[in-house]
N, C-alpha and C positions, 0 to 999 in steps of 0.2 A: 504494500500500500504506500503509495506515495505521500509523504509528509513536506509542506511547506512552510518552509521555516520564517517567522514576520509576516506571514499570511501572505500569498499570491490574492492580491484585492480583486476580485472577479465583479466586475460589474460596467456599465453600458461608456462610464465615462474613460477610462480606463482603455477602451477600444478603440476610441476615438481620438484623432489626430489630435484635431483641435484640443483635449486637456492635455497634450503633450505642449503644447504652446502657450497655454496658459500658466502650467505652472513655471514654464521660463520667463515670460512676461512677471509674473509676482514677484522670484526670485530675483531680476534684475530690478524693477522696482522697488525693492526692499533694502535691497544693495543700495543702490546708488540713494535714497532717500535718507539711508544713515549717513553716509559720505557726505550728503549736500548741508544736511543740516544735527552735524556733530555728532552723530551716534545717536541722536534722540532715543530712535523708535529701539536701539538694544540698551537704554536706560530705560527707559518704559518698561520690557520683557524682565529687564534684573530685579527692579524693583518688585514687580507683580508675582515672582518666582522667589526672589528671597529674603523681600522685604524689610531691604536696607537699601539708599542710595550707590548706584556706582561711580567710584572715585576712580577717574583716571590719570588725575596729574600724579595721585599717590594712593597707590592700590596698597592695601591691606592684606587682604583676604586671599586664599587661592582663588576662588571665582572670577575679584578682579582682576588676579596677575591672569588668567586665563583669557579673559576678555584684554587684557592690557595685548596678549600674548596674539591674537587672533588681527588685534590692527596694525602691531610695531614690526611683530618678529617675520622676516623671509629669511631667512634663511635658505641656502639653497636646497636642504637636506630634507628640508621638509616635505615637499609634494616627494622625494625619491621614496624615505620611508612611508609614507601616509598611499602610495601607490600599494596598492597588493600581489602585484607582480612584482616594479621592479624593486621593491625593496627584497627582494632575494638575492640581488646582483649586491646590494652595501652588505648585507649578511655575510656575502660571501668576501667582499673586501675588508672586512673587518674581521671576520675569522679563521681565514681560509676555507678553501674546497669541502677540505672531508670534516673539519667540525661543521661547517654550514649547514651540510648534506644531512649530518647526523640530527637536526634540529629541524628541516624546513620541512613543510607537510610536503607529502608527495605529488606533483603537480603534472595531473593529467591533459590538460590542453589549454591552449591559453587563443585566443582570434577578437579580433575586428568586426567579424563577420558572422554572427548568431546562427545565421542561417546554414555555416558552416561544421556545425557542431558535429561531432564524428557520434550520435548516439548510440551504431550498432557497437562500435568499439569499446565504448563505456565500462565499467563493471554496473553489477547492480545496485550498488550505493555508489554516490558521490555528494559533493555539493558544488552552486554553481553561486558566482558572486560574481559581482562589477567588481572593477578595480581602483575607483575612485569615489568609492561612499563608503558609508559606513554604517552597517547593521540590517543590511539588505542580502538576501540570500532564495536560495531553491533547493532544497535540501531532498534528497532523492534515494528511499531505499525501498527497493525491491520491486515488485507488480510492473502493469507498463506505466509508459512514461507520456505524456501529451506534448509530445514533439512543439507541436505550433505555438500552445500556448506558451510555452518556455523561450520559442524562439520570438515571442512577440515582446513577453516578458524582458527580455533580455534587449532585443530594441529599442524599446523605451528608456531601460537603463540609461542606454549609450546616448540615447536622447537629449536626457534632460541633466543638466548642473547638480554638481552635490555642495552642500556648504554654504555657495553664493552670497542667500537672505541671512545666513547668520555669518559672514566677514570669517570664514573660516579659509582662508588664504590658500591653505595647504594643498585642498581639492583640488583649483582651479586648473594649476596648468599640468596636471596630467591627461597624459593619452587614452584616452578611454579605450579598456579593453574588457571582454568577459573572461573570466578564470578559472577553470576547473578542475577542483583537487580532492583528493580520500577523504571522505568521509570517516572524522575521528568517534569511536563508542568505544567505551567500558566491554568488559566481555560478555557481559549483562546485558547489553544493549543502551546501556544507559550513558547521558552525555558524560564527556570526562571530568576532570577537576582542574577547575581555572584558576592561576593565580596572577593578578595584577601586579604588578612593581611600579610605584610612584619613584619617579629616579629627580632629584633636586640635583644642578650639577655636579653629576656623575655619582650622589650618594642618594641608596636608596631609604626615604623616610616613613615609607606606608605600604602595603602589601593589604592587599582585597582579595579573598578570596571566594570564588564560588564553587559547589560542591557538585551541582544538576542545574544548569543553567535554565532549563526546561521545565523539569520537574518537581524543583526544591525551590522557595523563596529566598531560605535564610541566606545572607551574605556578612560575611564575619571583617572585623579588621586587626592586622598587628603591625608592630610595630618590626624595624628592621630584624629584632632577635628573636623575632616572634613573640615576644607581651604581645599574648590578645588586649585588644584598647573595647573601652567601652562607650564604642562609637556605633552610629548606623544611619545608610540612610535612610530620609522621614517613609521614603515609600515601600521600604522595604524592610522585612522582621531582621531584629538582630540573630546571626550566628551562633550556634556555641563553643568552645574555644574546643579546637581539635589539637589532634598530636603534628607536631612538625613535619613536614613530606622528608622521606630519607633525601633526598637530592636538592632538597630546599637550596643548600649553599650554592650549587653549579648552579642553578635558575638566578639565584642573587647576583653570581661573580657574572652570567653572563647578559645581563639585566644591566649591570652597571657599566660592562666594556663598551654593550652597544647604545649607551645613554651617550657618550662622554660627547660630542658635538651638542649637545642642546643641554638651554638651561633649566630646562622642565621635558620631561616625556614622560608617559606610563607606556610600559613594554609589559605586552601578555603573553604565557606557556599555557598550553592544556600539559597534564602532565596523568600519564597512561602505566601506571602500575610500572613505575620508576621510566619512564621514556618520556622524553622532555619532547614536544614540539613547540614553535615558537607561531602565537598566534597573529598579534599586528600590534605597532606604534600608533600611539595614541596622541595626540598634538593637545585637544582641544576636548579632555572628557567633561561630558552633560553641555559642553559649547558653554561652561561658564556659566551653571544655573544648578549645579550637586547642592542639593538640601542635606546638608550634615544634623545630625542631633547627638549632641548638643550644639543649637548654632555658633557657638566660641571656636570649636573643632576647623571649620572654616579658615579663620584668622591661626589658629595656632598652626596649622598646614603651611597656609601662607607665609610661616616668617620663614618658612626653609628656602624660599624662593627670591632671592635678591633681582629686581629689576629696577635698581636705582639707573637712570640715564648716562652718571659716568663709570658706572661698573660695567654697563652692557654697553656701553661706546666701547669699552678696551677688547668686547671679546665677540662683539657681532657690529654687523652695519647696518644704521638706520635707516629705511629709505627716505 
């Protein structure tokens, strides 16, 4: 039975060209309206989401160094990691060939061209993602497969902008491609176990984990040595403090080698009964709007993160 992951939205607009235009016309709209007149309308969305003003001259908070982060930082590395292809090419320059190889999911076909999709070749699980958004997927195991719809599916993808309306920089200038890789499960069948690394230049200060990304709510937090922290987000049950993964430290050391260019990332492993895969870089988690509770946790996150102007003049460039 085939399982769609984020829900394949089936319905009449969806089919139609014209909401493939619309939501580019909104997203550029939204864009450029922040731009024209100061970020307005993403102070409006901070405020309404976590009901504190956003300071941009002097951000506090991670939310606002996040948002600080979405209008200042290009960095060139950004759209390379934030791609879901070619960040396996920096993977592999940063660790060589056969560590990279040992970490990266296995990558069944990668095109331009949806229509191109090699289905009968396939195995019978996979999943199928853009390579320029984020949280979007087609998750496929077993039964038959609905060819068209996937390949429509997947057009649209390539369609439409990710990020754009929310000033998330990173998306923008990648090559839009579709990606097709294993399908990672438990032997159970159940999804693996994630664990997040907040990396503040090049040290890690927060680890998120989740257990069944599917099927479990709870999501737990600790701290570098693992202290479970008695934090959570507001929409989500807190965790209860589990035993440390035997391989936790290779996930940390390699969490923090592939940080060191940026002065904020979250790097994600699924991690399979001691087998590390390396999930995606994260630029811009919640886009600048994570309801922590206790809302203090927010600001205490934030002081790991230095974005004073002449700190960040000495070690990136402004545009």
């Amino acid at each position: 039975m085939n399982k769609i992951y984020k829900k394949m939205k089936e319905n009449i607009e969806k089919h139609n060209p014209l909401f493939v235009i619309l939501i580019v016309i909104r997203a550029y709209s939204f864009h450029f309206l922040n731009l024209i007149f100061n970020f307005k309308l993403e102070k409006i969305k901070f405020y309404k989401e976590l009901g504190y003003q956003l300071n941009l001259e002097n951000p506090k908070s991670f939310n606002e160094k996040i948002i600080w982060k979405k209008i200042n930082d290009r960095n060139p590395l950004l759209p390379v990691t934030a791609d879901k292809y070619e960040v396996r090419s920096y993977i592999k320059e940063v660790l060589g060939e056969e560590r990279a190889k040992e970490i990266l999911i296995p990558l069944y076909f990668v095109t331009e061209q949806p229509a191109a999709i090699p289905f009968k070749n396939l195995p019978s699980a996979f999943i199928i993602k853009p390579n320029h958004t984020s949280g979007k997927s087609i998750i496929i195991e077993n039964g038959p497969v609905d060819q068209n719809e996937i390949i429509k599916t997947c057009g649209r993808w390539l369609k439409t902008p990710y990020g754009l309306e929310k000033l998330e920089w990173a998306y923008q200038p990648i090559k839009r491609k579709i990606v097709i890789e294993k399908l990672l499960r438990n032997k159970d069948g159940s999804n693996p176990m994630e664990l997040k690394f907040h990396i503040f230049h090049g040290k890690c200060k927060l680890v998120f984990l989740i257990l069944d990304k599917q099927n479990n709510p709870y999501r737990s937090y600790y701290d570098k040595y693992w202290n479970y922290l008695p934090v959570k987000k507001i929409t989500r049950p807190r965790g209860l403090k589990i035993e440390k993964p035997k391989n936790y430290e290779v996930m940390l050391e390699l969490a923090e080698i592939l940080s060191k260019p940026f002065d904020y990332v979250r790097i994600d492993f699924y991690n399979i009964k001691e087998k590390i895969y390396l999930g995606e870089f994260t630029h811009y988690p919640g886009s600048g709007t994570t309801k922590f509770e206790p809302q203090n946790f927010d600001f205490e996150l934030g002081k790991h993160w230095n974005v004073e102007k002449e700190y960040w003049k000495k070690n990136k460039k402004l545009e």
